[in-house]
C-alpha positions as CSV (number, residue, x, y, z in Angstrom):
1,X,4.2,-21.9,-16.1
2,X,5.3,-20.4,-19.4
3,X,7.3,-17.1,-18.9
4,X,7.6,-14.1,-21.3
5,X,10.0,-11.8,-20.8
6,X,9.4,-12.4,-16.9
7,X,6.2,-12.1,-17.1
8,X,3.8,-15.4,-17.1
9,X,2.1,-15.8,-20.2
10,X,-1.4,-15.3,-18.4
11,X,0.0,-12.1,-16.5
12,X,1.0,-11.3,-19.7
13,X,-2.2,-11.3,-21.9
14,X,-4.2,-10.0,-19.3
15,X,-1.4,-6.9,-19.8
16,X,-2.1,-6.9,-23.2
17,X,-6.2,-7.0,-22.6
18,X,-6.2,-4.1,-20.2
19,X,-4.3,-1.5,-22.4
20,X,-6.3,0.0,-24.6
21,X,-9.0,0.1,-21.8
22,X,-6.4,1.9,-19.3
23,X,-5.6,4.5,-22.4
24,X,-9.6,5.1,-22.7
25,X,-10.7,6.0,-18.8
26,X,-6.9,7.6,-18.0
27,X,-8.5,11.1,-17.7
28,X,-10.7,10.2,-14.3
29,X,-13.6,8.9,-12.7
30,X,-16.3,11.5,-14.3
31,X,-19.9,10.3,-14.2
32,X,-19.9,7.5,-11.4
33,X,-22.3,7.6,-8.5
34,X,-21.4,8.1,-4.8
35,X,-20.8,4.4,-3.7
36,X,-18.6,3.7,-7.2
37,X,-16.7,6.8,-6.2
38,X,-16.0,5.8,-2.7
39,X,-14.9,2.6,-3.9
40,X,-12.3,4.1,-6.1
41,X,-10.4,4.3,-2.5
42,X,-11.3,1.3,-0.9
43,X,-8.8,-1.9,-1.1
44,X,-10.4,-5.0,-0.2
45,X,-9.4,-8.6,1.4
46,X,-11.0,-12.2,1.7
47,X,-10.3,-15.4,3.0
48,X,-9.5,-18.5,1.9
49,X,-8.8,-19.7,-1.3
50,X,-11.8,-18.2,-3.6
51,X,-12.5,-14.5,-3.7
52,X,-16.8,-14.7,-3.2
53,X,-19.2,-13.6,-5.3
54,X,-19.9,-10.3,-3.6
55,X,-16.2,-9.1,-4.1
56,X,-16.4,-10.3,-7.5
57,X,-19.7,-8.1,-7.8
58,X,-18.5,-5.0,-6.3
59,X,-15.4,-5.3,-8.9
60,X,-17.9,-5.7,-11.6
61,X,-20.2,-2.8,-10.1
62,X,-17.0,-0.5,-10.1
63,X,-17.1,-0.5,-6.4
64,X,-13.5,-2.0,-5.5
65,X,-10.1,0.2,-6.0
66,X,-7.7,-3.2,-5.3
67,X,-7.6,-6.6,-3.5
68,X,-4.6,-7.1,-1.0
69,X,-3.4,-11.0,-0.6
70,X,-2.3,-12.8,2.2
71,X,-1.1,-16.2,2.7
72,X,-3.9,-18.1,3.4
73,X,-5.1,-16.5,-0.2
74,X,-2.0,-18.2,-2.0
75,X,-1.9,-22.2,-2.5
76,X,1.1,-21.5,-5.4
77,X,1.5,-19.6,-7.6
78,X,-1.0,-21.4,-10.4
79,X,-3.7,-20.8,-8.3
80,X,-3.7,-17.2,-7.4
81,X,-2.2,-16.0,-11.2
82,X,-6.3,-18.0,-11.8
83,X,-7.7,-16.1,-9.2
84,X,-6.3,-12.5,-10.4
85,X,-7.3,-13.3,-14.0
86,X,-10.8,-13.7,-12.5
87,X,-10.6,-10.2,-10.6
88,X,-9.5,-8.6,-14.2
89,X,-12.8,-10.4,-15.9
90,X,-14.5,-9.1,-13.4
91,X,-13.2,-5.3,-13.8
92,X,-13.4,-5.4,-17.4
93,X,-17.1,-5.7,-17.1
94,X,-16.8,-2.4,-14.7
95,X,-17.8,1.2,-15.5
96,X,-14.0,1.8,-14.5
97,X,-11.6,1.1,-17.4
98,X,-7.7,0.9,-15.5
99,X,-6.8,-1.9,-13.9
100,X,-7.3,-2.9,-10.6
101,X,-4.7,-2.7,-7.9
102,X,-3.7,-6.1,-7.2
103,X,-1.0,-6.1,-3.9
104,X,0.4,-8.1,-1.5
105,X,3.4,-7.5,1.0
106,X,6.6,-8.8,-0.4
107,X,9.4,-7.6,1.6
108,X,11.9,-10.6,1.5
109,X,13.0,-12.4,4.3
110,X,10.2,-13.5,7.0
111,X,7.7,-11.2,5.5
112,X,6.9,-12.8,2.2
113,X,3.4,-13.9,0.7
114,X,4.8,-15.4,-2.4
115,X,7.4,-17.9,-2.2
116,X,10.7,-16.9,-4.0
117,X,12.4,-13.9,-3.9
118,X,12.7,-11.4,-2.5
119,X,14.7,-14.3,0.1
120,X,17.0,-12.0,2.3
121,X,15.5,-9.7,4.6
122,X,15.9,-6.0,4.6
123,X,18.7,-6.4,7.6
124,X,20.4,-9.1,5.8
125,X,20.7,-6.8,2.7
126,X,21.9,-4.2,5.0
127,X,24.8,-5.7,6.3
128,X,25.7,-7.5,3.1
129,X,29.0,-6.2,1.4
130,X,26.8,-4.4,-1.6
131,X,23.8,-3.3,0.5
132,X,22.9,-1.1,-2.2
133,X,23.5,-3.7,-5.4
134,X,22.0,-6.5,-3.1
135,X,18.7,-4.0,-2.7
136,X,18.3,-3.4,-5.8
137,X,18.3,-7.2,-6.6
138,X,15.8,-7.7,-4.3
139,X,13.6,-5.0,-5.6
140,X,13.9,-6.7,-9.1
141,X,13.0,-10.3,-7.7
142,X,10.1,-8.6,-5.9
143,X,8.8,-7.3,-8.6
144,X,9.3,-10.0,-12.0
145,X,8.0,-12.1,-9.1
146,X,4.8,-10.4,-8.4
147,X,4.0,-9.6,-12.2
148,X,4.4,-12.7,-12.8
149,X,1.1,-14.1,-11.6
150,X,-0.5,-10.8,-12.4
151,X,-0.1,-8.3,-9.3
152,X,1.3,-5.3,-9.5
153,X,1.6,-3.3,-6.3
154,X,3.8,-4.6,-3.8
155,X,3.7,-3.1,-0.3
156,X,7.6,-2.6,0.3
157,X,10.0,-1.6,1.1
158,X,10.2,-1.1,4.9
159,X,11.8,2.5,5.4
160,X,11.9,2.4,9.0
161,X,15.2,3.5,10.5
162,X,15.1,0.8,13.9
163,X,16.9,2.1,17.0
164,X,17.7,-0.9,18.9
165,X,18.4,-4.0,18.2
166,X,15.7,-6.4,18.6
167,X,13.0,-4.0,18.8
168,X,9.7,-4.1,16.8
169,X,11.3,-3.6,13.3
170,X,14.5,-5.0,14.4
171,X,12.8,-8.7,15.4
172,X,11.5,-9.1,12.3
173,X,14.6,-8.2,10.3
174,X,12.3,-5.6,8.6
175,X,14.9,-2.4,8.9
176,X,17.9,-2.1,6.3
177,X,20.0,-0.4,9.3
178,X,20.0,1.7,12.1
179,X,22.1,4.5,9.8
180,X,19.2,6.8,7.8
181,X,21.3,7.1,5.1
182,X,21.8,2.9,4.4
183,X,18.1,2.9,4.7
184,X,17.9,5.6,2.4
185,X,19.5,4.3,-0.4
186,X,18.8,0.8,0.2
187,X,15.4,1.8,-0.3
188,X,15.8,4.0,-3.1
189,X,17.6,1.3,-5.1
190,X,14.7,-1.6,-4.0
191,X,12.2,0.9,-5.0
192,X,13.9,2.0,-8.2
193,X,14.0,-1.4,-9.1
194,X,10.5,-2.8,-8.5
195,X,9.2,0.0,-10.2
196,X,11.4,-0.3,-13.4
197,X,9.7,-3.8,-13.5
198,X,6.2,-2.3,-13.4
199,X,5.1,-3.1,-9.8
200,X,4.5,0.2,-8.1
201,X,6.1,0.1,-4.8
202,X,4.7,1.6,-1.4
203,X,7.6,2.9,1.1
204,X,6.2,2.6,4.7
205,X,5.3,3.6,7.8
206,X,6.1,7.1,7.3
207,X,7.2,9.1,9.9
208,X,9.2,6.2,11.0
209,X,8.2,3.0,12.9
210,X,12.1,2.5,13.9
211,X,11.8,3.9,17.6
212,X,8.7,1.4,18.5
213,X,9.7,-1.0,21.4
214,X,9.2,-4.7,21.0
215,X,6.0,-5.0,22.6
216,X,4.7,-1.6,20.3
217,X,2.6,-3.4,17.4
218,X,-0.5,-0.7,16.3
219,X,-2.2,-3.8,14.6
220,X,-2.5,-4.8,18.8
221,X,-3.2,-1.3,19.9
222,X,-2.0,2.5,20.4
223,X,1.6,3.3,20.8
224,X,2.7,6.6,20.7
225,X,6.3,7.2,19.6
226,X,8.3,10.0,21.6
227,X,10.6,11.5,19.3
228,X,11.6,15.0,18.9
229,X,10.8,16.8,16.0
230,X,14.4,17.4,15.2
231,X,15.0,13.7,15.3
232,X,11.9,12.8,13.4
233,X,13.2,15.0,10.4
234,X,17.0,14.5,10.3
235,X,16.5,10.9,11.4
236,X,13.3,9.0,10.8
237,X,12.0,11.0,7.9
238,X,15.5,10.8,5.5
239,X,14.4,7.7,3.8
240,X,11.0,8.9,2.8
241,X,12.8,11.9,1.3
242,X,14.8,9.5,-0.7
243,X,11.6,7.7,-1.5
244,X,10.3,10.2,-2.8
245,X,13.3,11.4,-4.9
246,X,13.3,8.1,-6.2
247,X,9.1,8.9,-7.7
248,X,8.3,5.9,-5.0
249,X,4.2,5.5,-6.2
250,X,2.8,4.9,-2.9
251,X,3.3,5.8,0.8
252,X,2.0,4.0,3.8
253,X,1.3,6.1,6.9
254,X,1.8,4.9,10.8
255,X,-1.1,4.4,12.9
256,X,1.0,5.3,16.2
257,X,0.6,8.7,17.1
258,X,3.9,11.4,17.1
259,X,3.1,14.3,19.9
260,X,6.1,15.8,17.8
261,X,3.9,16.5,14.9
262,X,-0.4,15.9,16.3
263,X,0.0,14.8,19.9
264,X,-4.0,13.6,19.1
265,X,-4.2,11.6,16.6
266,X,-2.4,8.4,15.1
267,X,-0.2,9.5,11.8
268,X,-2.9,8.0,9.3
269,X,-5.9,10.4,10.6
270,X,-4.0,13.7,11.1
271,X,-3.9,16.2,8.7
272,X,-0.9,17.4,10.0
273,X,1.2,13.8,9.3
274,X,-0.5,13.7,5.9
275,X,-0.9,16.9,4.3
276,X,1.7,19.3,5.8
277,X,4.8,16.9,6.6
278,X,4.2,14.4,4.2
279,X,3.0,16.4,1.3
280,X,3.9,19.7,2.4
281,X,7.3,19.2,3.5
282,X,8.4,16.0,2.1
283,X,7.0,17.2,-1.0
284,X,4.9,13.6,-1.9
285,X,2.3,14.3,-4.9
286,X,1.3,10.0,-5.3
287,X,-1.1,8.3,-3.2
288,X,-0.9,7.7,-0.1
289,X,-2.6,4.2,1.7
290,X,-3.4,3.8,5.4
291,X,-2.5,0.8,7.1
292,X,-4.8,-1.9,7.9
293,X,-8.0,-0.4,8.8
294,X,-8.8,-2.9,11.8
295,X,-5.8,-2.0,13.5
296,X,-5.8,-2.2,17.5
297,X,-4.3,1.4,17.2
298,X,-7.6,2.4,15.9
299,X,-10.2,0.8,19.2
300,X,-10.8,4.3,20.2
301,X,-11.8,5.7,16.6
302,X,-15.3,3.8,16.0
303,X,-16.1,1.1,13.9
304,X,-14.8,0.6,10.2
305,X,-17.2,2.9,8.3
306,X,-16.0,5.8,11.2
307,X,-12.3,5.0,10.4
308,X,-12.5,5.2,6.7
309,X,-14.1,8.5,6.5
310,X,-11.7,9.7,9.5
311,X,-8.5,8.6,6.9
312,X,-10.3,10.0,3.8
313,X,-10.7,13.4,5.4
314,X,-7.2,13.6,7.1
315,X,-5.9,13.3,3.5
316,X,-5.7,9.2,3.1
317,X,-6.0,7.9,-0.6
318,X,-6.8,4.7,-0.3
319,X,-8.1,2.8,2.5
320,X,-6.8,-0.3,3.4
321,X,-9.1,-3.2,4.2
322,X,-7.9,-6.3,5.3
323,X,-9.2,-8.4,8.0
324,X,-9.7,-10.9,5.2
325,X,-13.5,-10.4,5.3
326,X,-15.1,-9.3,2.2
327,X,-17.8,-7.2,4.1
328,X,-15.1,-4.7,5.9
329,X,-14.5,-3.4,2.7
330,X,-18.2,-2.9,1.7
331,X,-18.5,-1.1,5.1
332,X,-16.0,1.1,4.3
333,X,-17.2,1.7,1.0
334,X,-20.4,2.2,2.3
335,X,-19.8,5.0,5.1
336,X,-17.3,7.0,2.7
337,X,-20.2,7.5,-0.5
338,X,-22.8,8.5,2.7
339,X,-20.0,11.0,3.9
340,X,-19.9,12.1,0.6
341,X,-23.3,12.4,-0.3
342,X,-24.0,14.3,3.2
343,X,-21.5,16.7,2.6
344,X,-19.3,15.3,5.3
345,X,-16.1,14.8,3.2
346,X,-15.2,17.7,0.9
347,X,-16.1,16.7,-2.8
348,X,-13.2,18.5,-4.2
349,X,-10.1,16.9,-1.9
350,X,-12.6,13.8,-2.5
351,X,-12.4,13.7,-5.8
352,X,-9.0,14.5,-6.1
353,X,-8.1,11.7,-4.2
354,X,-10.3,9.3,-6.7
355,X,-7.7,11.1,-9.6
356,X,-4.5,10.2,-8.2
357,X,-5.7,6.8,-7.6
358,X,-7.2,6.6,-10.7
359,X,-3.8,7.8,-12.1
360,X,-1.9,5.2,-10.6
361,X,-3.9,2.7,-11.7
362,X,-3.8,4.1,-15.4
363,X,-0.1,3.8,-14.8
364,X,0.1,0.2,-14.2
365,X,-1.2,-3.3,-15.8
């Protein structure tokens, strides 16, 4: 594949295409109906190998924020640079002129959708002799590697802080250390970098995943970390401050459930995680993503359209669909423009939301 400046020569045009577009609809969302404003937060997934043609419809109808890729979307790197050059046909024929947000999860190490680098794992970098030069590497290789078949939102780095070796972050290799301040400026540098390559990086699972035992997945069901709220904030949360320091564009939130902060409700659907610690006290102003919707974390929270309005009120940007069916994301869609229209979310934090997505995806190509 013919490479420009690290860019493909595809991902490159379609750069070039989408411009002058982005410049024109940069100031907003003004004059869409419910269900294309409720997609403006909604992030979609499919399986297989060929998006269908009702994602490809819902792009067009300006109904679709982003598409998230997994493996089984990716045969190389040909065929899914062809695939996101059909998504942006599709969007240029929608009401909504920025780009779509086209991510994947690129960590480095096991946790890779894209062959290539990143290669070394968060804990490799860690305990390499230049954690912070071999970090920022990474976040380079992450990112010429994603633009170059045309996405541009990578859903890295990792920023939990794991407590024991071997436990759920720890197994995986998906910590940089078990010292806040490694992880902090391993992810500042990864994040620095991705983002100086124009892929807009998305530090997660804020509070802080790095407690969770083994056996404590929230994609398999509840867990609810015990952590004081002194250790949360001089422990978990230092990266994230660093993050943010850094101008990190996104932030994913935990579905486990803090009793430190909302002894109630998982991280992603309290208020409390999302407007006064994250925003409020960490002093994030991008946009913040949930994890994926279907989560087992989530089985006592309704069906999808209940979840996604439950995340949109407690302050949730974009919602994250991706149980690789196409009609998850058109529930979501769905139940957030009825919310909407019923008066159920407010239209002012609503719309809001819609702008700093909006903005982020004016920001990128």
């Amino acid at each position: 594949m013919a490479v420009i400046g690290g860019v493909s020569a595809p991902a490159a045009a379609a750069r070039a295409a989408v411009v002058p577009a982005r410049r024109a609809r940069a100031e907003g969302a003004a004059g869409l109906s419910h269900l294309q404003l409720a997609g403006q937060r909604v992030v979609v997934s499919y399986p297989g190998l060929t998006p269908p043609g009702s994602l490809l419809a819902g792009i067009r109808n300006g109904q679709v924020a982003g598409v998230i890729f997994f493996g089984e979307n990716i045969a190389s790197e040909t065929q899914v640079a062809g695939v996101i050059r059909q998504l942006r046909q599709a969007q240029a024929r929608s009401p909504v002129k920025v780009p779509l947000l086209l991510m994947t999860d690129q960590e480095g190490g096991l946790v890779r959708r894209l062959p290539g680098q990143p290669a070394a794992s968060e804990k490799q970098i860690g305990q390499s002799a230049h954690p912070v030069a071999a970090a920022a590497a990474a976040g380079t290789g992450a990112g010429r590697n994603l633009a170059a078949v045309g996405m541009n939102v990578n859903l890295a780095p990792v920023l939990d802080v794991y407590y024991e070796t071997g436990n759920f972050d720890d197994q995986y290799q998906r910590s940089y250390s078990s010292d806040p301040a490694v992880v902090a400026e391993c992810g500042r540098a990864f994040i620095t970098a991705l983002q100086q390559a124009g892929v807009a990086a998305a530090a997660k699972h804020f509070p802080g995943l790095g407690s969770a035992a083994r056996n404590q997945d929230t994609d398999t069901g509840p867990v609810t970390v015990q952590v004081s709220l002194t250790r949360l904030r001089t422990f978990d949360e230092v990266p994230y401050r660093a993050a943010v320091d850094a101008r990190v564009k996104l932030v994913m939130v935990s579905w486990a459930v803090y009793p430190a902060l909302d002894a109630r409700l998982p991280a992603g659907l309290s208020p409390v995680v999302i407007g006064q610690e994250l925003r409020g006290r960490n002093g994030f102003t991008g946009v913040t993503i949930t994890d994926a919707l279907e989560a087992g974390a989530l089985s006592a929270f309704g069906a999808t359209g209940q979840r996604a309005v439950a995340a949109a009120g407690a302050g949730m940007d974009l919602i994250l669909c991706s149980a690789r069916d196409a009609s998850q994301g058109e529930a979501a869609t769905a139940a957030l423009a009825s919310a909407l229209a019923r008066g159920k979310l407010d239209p002012a934090a609503f719309n809001a939301a819609v702008k700093r997505v909006t903005a982020l995806r004016a920001g990128l190509v």
